[in-house]
C-alpha positions in Angstrom: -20.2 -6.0 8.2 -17.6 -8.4 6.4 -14.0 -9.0 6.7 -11.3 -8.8 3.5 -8.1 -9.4 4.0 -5.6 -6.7 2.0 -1.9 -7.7 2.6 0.2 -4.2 2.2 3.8 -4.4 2.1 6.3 -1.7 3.4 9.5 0.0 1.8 12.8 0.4 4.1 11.1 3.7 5.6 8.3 2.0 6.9 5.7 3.5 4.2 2.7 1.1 2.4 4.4 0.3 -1.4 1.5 0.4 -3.2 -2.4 1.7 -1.9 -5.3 -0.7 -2.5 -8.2 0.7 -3.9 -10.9 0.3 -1.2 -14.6 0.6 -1.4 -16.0 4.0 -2.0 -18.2 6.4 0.8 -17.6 3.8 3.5 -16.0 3.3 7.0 -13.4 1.2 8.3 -11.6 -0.3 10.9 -7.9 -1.7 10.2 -6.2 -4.1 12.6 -2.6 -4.9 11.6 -0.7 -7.9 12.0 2.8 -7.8 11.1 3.6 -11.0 9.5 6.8 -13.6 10.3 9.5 -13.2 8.0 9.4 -16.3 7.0 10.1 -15.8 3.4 12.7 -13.8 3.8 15.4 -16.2 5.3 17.7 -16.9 3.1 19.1 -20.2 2.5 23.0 -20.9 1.5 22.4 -22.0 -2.2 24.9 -24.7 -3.2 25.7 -25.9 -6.9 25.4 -29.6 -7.5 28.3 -31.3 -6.9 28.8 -32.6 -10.6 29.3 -29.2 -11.7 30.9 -27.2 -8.1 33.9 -25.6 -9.1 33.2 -26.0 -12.7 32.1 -22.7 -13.8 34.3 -19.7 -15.3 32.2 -15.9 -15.3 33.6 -14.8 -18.7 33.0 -10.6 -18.3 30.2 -8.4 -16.7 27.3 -10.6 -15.4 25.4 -7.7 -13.7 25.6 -4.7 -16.7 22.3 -5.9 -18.2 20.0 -3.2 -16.6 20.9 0.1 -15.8 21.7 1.9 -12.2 18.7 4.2 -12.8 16.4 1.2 -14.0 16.6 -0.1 -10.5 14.6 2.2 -8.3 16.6 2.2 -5.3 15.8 4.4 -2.6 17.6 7.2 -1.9 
């Protein structure tokens, strides 16, 4: 017996993303561990202050890709 350690990441519903392609004809036992969400947290991004307050948004910034492009669950 040996141990590999698969990392499977969930949509909003709760099912597996993306199936890892496991060894064939054999059986196994799955323990899961639900990670921290560490990387999650998001931090308040600041500009520097040389150029805070600075900047003018000329137009669309977000029409580059479109709404169908996105895959967003429905």
């Amino acid at each position: 017996m040996y141990a590999e350690r698969l990392i499977l990441e969930t949509d909003v519903a709760g099912r597996i993303k993306e199936m890892p392609i496991l060894p064939a004809n054999k059986q196994m036992e799955a323990i899961f561990l639900v990670t921290d969400d560490l990387n999650l947290k998001k931090t308040q991004r600041q500009p520097h202050p040389d150029i805070a307050g600075k900047a003018k948004v000329i137009g669309d910034i977000i029409d580059t890709v479109s709404q169908a492009e996105w895959n967003l669950p429905k």
